[in-house]
C-alpha positions as CSV (number, residue, x, y, z in Angstrom):
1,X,4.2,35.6,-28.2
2,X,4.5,32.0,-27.1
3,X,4.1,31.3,-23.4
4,X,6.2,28.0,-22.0
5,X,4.6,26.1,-19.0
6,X,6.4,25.7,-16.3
7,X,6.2,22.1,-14.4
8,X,5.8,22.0,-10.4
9,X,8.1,21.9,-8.4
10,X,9.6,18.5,-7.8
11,X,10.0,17.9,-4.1
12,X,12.6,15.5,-4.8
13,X,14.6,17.8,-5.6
14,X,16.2,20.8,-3.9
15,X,14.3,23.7,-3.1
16,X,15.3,27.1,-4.9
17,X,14.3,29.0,-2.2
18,X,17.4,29.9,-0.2
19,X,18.3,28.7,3.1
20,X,17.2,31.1,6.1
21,X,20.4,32.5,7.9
22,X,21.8,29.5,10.1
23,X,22.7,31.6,12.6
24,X,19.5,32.9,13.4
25,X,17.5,29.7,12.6
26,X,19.7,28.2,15.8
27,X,19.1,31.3,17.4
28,X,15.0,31.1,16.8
29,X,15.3,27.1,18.1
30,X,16.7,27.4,21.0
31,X,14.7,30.2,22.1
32,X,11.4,28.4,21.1
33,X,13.1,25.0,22.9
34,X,13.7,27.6,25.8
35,X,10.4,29.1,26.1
36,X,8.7,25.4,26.1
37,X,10.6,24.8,29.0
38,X,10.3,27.9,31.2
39,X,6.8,27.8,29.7
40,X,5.9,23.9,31.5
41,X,7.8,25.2,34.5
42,X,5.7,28.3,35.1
43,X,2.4,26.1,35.0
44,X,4.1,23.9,37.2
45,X,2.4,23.7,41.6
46,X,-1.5,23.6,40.5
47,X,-1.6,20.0,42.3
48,X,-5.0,19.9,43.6
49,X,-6.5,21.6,40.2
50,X,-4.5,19.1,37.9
51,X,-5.7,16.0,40.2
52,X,-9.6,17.4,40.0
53,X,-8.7,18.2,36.5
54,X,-7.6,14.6,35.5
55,X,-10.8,13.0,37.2
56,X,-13.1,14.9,35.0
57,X,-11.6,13.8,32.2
58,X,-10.9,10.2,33.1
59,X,-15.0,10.3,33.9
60,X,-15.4,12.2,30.1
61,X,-13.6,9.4,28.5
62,X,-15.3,6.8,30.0
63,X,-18.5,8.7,29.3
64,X,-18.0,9.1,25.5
65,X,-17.2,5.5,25.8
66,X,-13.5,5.8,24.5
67,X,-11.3,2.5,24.8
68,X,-9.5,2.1,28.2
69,X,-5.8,3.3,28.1
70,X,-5.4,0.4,30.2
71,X,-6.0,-1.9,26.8
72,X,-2.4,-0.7,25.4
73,X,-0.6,-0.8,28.6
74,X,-1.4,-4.5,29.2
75,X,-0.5,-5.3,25.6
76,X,2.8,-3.9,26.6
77,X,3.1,-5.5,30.2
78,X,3.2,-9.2,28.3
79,X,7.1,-8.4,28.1
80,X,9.5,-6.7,30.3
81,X,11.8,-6.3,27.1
82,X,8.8,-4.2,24.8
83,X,7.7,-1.9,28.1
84,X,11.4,-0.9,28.6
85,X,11.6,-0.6,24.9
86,X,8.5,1.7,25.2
87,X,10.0,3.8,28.3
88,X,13.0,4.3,26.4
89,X,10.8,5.6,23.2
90,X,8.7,8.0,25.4
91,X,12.5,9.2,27.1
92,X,14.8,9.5,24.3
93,X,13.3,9.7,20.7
94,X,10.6,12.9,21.1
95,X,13.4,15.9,21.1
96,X,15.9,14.2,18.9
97,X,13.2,13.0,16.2
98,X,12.0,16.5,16.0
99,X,15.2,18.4,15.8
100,X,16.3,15.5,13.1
101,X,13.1,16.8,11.3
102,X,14.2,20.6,11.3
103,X,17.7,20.0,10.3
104,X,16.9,17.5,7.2
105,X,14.4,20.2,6.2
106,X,16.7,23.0,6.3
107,X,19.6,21.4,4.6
108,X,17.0,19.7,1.7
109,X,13.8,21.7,1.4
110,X,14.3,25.4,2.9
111,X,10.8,26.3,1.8
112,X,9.3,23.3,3.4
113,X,11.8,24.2,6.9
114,X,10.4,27.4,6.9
115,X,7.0,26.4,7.2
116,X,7.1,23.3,9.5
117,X,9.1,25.7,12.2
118,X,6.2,27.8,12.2
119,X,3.6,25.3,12.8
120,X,5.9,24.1,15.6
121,X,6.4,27.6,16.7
122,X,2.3,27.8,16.9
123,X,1.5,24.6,18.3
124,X,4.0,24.7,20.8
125,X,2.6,28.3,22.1
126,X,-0.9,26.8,21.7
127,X,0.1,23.6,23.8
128,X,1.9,25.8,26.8
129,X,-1.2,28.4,27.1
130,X,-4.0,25.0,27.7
131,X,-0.8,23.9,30.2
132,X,-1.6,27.0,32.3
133,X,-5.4,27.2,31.6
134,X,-5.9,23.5,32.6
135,X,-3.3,21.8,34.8
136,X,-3.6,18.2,34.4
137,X,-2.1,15.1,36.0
138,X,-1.4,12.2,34.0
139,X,-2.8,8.4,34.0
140,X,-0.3,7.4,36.0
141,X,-0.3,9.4,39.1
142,X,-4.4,9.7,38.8
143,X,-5.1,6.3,41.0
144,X,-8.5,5.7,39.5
145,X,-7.1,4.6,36.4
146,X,-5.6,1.9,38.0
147,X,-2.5,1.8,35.9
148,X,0.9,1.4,36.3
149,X,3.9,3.9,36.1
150,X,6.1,2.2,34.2
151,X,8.9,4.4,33.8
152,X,9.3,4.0,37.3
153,X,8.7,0.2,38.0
154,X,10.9,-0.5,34.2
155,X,12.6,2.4,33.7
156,X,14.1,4.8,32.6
157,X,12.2,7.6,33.9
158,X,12.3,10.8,32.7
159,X,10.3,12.5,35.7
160,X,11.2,13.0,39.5
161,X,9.7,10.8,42.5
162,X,8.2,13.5,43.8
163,X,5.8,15.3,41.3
164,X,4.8,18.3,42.5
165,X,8.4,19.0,43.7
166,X,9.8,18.0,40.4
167,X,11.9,21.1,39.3
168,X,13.2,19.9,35.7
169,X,10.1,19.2,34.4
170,X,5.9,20.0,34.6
171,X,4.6,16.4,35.3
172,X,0.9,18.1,35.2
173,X,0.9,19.5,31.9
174,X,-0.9,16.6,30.4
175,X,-3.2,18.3,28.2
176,X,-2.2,18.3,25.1
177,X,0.1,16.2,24.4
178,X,2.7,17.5,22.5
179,X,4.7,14.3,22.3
180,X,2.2,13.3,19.8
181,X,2.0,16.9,18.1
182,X,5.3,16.9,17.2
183,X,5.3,13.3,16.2
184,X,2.4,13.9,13.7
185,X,4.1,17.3,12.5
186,X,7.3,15.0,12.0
187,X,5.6,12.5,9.9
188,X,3.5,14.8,7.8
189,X,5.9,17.1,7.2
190,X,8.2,14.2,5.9
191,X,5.2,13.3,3.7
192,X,4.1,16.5,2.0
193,X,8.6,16.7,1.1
194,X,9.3,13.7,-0.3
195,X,8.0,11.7,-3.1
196,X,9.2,8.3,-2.6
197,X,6.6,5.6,-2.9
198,X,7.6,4.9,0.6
199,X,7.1,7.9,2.5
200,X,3.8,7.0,4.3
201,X,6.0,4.6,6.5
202,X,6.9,8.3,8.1
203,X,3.4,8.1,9.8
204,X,4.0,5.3,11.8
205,X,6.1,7.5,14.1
206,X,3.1,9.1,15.2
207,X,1.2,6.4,15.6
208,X,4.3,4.3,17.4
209,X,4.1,7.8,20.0
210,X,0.5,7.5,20.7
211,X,0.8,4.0,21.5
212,X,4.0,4.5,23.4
213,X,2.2,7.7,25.7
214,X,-0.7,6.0,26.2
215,X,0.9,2.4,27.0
216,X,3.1,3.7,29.7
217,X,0.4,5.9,31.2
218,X,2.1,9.4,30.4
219,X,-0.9,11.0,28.1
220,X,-4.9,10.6,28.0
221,X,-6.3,9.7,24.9
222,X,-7.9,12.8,25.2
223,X,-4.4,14.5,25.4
224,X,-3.6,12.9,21.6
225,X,-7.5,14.3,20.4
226,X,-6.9,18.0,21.6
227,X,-3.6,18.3,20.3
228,X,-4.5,16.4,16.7
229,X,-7.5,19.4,16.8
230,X,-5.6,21.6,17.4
231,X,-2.5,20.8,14.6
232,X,-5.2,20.7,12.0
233,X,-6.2,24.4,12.8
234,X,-2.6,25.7,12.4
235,X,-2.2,23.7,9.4
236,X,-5.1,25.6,8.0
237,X,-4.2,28.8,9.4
238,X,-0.4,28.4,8.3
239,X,-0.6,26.6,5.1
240,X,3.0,25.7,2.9
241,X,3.5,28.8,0.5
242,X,4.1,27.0,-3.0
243,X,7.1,27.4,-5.1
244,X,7.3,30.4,-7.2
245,X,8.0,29.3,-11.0
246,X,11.6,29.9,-12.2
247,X,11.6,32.4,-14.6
248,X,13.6,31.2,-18.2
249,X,15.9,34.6,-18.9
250,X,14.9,36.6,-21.1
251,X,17.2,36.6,-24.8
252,X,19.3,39.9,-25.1
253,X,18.1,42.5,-27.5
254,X,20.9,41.4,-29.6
255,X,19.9,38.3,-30.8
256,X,16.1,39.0,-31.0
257,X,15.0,38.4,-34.5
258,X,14.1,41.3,-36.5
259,X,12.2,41.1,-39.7
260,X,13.2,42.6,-43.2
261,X,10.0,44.7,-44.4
262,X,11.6,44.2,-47.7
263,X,12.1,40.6,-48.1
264,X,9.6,39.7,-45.0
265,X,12.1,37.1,-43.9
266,X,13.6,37.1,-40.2
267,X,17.1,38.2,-39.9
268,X,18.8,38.3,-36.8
269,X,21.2,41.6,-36.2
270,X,22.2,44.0,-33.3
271,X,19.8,46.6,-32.8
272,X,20.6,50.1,-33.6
């Protein structure tokens, strides 16, 4: 019997896995987008414990002798034009990007969807469970650092004037940083589904976020370390399933050929 090989899957092209049901793919999001934000509520009011928590690591930093955040931000503070620029990164592109990412990869590469919403799903749970376990306050409300808050001074702001009475958002959930988890999850996702010559450029949205939350003082570099360590271990643990071959049909019975025992030709001819 002759066996045909079957080429991989092509990630240029569609996947043949079908599309999880939309409904409860919208369903799933907007619970897990729920859950991150109830989540970073509920580890909201540790002041004192995110301030004690933010000098330790500023003093860790400096201690393993990692460059000053301080470096980016003045980079940035050369021009009123690229800080705003930067504020309105931080502000506006994080959520959108993301959900961007999930859509494209539902519509184009179900299999690949399926697996990038659960490293999300993971990470994000991850992230919120070190948000209650270690309350931290970022660079710029730690005054030790010395830097500036620029989505206050340049705006736009995202966060309230008053931190620890800030009831949209958890401006002491520092550690990790899942501004830059997502970002990397963005760009390697858009990597491992595409095949164009040009798809690395995808990593410089990462790498446009970690200069962004660091620059304006939002995130530790630390922040960006923990989370990067802590992507790679769901990556491991959740790894993308690969395509299953498709199967050529099989011929009908009818027109399998049979073979005269008189002559020892092959004839084909209905089976009785």
């Amino acid at each position: 019997m002759r066996h045909t090989a079957h080429a991989p899957a092509d990630p240029e092209s569609p996947d043949t896995v079908a599309r999880p049901p939309l409904v409860r793919e919208l369903l799933l999001v907007v619970g897990l987008f729920l859950i991150y934000k109830l989540g970073r509520r509920a580890a909201n009011g540790h002041v004192d414990e995110a301030f004690h928590n933010a000098h330790r690591v500023w003093d860790l930093e400096r201690a393993a002798h990692l460059p000053g955040e301080g470096l980016v931000q003045r980079l940035l503070l050369h021009d009123e034009t690229l800080i705003h620029l930067a504020n309105t990164y931080y502000a506006t592109v994080h959520f959108p990007a993301t959900l961007l990412f999930l859509v494209w990869l539902y519509w184009r590469r179900p299999r690949h969807y399926v697996w990038a919403r659960r490293v999300l799903a993971v990470l994000t749970g991850a992230a919120l469970a070190l948000h209650l376990l270690f309350p931290l306050a970022p660079p710029r409300l730690l005054a030790a650092t010395h830097l500036v808050d620029t989505g206050r001074v340049y705006g736009p702001s995202v966060y309230g004037a008053q931190p620890a009475a800030d009831s949209m958002a958890n401006q002491f959930a520092a550690m990790p940083s899942l501004h830059f988890g997502w970002a990397v999850m963005v760009g390697v996702g858009l990597v491992v589904a595409t095949r164009s010559r040009w798809r690395w450029l995808w990593l410089l949205h990462p790498a446009l976020t970690l200069l962004v939350i660091v620059g304006t003082a939002n995130h530790y570099w630390l922040d960006s370390i923990v989370v990067a360590a802590l992507l790679a271990v769901v990556l491991a643990a959740l790894p993308l399933r690969r395509a299953e071959p498709v199967r050529p049909p099989r011929p009908w019975p009818s027109v399998v050929p049979q073979r005269d025992h008189a002559t020892g030709y092959a004839a084909s001819g209905a089976r009785r």
